[in-house]
VMD Tcl script that draws the C-alpha trace (Angstrom):
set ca {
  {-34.93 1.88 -10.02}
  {-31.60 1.11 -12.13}
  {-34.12 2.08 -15.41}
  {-35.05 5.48 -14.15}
  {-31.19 6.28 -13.14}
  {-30.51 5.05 -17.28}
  {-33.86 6.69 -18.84}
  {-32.51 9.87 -16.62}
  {-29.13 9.93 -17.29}
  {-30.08 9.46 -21.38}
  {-32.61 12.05 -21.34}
  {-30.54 14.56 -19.74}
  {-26.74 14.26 -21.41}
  {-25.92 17.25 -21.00}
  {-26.28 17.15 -16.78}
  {-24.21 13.65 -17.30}
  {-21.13 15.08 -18.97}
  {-21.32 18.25 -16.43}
  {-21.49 15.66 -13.72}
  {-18.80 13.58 -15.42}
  {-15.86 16.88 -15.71}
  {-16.75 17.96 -12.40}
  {-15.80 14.52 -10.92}
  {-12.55 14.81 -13.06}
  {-11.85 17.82 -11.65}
  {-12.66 17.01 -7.96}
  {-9.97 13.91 -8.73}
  {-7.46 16.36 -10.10}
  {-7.67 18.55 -7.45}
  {-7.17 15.82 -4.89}
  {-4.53 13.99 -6.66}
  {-2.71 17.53 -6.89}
  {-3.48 18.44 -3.30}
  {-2.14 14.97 -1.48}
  {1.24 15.81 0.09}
  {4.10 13.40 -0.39}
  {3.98 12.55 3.48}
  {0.77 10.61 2.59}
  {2.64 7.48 0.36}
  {4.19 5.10 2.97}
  {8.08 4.25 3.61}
  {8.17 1.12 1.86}
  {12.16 0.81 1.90}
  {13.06 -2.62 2.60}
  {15.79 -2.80 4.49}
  {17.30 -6.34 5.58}
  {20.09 -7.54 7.27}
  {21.22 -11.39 6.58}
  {23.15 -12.76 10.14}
  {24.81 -16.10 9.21}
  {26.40 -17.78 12.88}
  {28.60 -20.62 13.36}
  {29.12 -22.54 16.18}
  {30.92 -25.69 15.99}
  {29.63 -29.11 17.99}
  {26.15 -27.87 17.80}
  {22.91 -28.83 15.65}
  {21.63 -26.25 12.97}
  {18.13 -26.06 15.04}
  {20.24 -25.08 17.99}
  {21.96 -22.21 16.28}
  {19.23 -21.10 14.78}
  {17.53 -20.81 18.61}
  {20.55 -19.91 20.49}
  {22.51 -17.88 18.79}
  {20.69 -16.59 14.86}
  {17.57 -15.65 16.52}
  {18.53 -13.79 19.83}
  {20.53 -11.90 17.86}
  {18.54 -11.35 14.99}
  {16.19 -9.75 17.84}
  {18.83 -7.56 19.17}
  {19.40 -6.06 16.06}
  {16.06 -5.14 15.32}
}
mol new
graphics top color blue
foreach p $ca { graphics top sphere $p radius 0.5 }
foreach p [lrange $ca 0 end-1] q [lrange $ca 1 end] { graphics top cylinder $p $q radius 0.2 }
display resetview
């Protein structure tokens, strides 16, 4: 099956390259048509919370205080 496609394709070069520029041209036309809406937001923005609270463990800070906020804010 793959032979005929190449014994096909080398027998008729002429259909190939016609084939060829009119996928070229369907690409340009696409890649010209496609709005700027289509590309995602991909702005990172972050926000870095540091907390202190004194007599406490970093692991309850971090699930206290960093974390319940760090949900409010988002």
């Amino acid at each position: 099956m793959i032979d005929g496609l190449i014994r096909s394709g080398l027998n008729n070069r002429v259909l190939m390259v016609v084939i060829a520029l009119a996928l070229v041209l369907f690409g340009v036309n696409a890649m010209q048509s496609l709005s700027v809406d289509a590309f995602p937001d991909v702005t990172n923005i972050q926000v870095q919370v540091a907390t202190d609270a004194q007599g406490r463990s970093p692991e309850e800070v971090e699930r206290f205080i960093t974390v319940p906020l760090e949900i409010a804010m988002t």
